[in-house]
C-alpha angles and dihedrals in degrees: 000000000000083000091060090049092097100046088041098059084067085072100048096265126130119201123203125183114205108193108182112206121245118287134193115272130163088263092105098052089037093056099031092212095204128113105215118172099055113166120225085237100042105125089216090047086113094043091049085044088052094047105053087046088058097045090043090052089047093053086058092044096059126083130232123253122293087003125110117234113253 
């Protein structure tokens, strides 16, 4: 939509695009999000590592619901 904004306006229509921001849901505890059980030997074992650090620093990043990020 937000691409034909510009050829649309030559018809009388005005596009907006309105893109919340993320907000905190029970996705994250619903979906765990957390690799346990890594062997010392796995040879994913970093990018498990590397993994559970990222989801863990997005669950912190989102808001919770109704409420604006900070």
């Amino acid at each position: 939509m937000e691409s034909l904004a510009t050829v649309m306006r030559e018809f009388g229509v005005y596009i907006s695009v309105l893109e919340p921001g993320p907000v905190r849901t029970a996705f994250f505890a619903n979906v765990g999000g957390h690799v346990d059980n890594i062997s010392d030997d796995d040879p994913y074992g970093e990018l498990i590592k590397r993994f559970n650090g990222r989801w863990l620093r997005l669950a912190r990043v989102v808001s919770p619901p109704n409420q604006s990020p900070t």
